[in-house]
N, C-alpha and C positions, 0 to 999 in steps of 0.2 A: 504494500500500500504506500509506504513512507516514496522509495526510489533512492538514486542518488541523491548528493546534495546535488543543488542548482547552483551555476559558476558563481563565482566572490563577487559582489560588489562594493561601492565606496559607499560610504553616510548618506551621501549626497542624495544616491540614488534611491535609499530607504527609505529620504525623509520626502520624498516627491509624493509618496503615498501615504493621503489622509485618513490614518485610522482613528474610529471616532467610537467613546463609549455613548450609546443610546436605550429607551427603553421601549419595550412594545407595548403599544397604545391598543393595538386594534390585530386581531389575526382571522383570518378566516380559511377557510378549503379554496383553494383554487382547482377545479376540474377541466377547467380550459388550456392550461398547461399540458404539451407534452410531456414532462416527466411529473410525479407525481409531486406536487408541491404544495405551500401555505403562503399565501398572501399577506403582510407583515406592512402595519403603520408604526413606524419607530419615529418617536423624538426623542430627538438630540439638544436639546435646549435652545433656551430663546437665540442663540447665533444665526444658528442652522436651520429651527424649525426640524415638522416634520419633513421626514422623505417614506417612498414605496418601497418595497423590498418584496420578490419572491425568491421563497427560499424552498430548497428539495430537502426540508428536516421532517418530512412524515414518519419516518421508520421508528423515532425516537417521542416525537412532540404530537400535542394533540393542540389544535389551535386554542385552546381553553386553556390550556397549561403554561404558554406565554405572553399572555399580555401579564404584566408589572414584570418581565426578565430583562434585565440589561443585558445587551447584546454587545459585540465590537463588529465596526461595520465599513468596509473602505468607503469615504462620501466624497471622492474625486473621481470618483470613471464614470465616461460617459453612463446618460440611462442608455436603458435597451428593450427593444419591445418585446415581452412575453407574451406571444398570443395578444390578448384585448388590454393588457396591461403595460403601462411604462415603470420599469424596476428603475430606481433612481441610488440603489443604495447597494453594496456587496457584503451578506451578513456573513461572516466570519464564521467556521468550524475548522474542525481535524476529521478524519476518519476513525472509525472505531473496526473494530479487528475483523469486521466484515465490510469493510469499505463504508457505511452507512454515517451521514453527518453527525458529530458533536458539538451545538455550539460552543463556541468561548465567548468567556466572560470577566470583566473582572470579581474576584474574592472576597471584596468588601463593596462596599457604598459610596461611591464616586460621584460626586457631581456631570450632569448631562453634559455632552461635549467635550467631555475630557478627551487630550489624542494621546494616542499610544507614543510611548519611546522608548 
């Protein structure tokens, strides 16, 4: 699942990417999706507002089980159209030992908008 590492980069390169702690406001089934996913309103606080997010975490999450979860989410790539949906946000996981999403998060209670370092 893991693979190699991916080649070395500088700081520079790291910090081009906005990772942002947010919470789920809103989640529901998305069934117009080709893979099977959950439709996700995350705010990020008053900076950023909310953004859309579809995520493939069915295997583990039931859309009831995350609204109030802080999430970590890249909020700098372009959106992209899912089916009838515009995903504006990239929610962050790992794989679990069947390939199936985990998100991450952080450990404690962060203020919205915090970015990763």
């Amino acid at each position: 699942m893991a693979g190699p590492p991916s080649p070395t980069i500088g700081y520079d390169d790291f910090a081009k990417v906005d990772i942002r702690v947010g919470i789920v406001v809103e989640a529901a089934p998305f069934p117009e999706a080709r893979k099977p996913a959950i439709k996700l309103v995350i705010d990020f606080g008053p900076e950023l507002g909310r953004r859309k997010s579809s995520a493939q975490i069915t295997r583990h999450y039931a859309p009831e089980s995350l609204v109030g979860r802080r999430v970590l989410c890249v909020v700098n790539f372009p959106p992209r159209q899912i089916g009838p949906m515009r995903s504006e946000v990239l929610t962050l996981g790992v794989p679990d030992a069947s390939g199936e999403v985990v998100l991450i998060a952080p450990d404690q209670d962060v203020p919205l908008g915090g970015r990763l370092f």
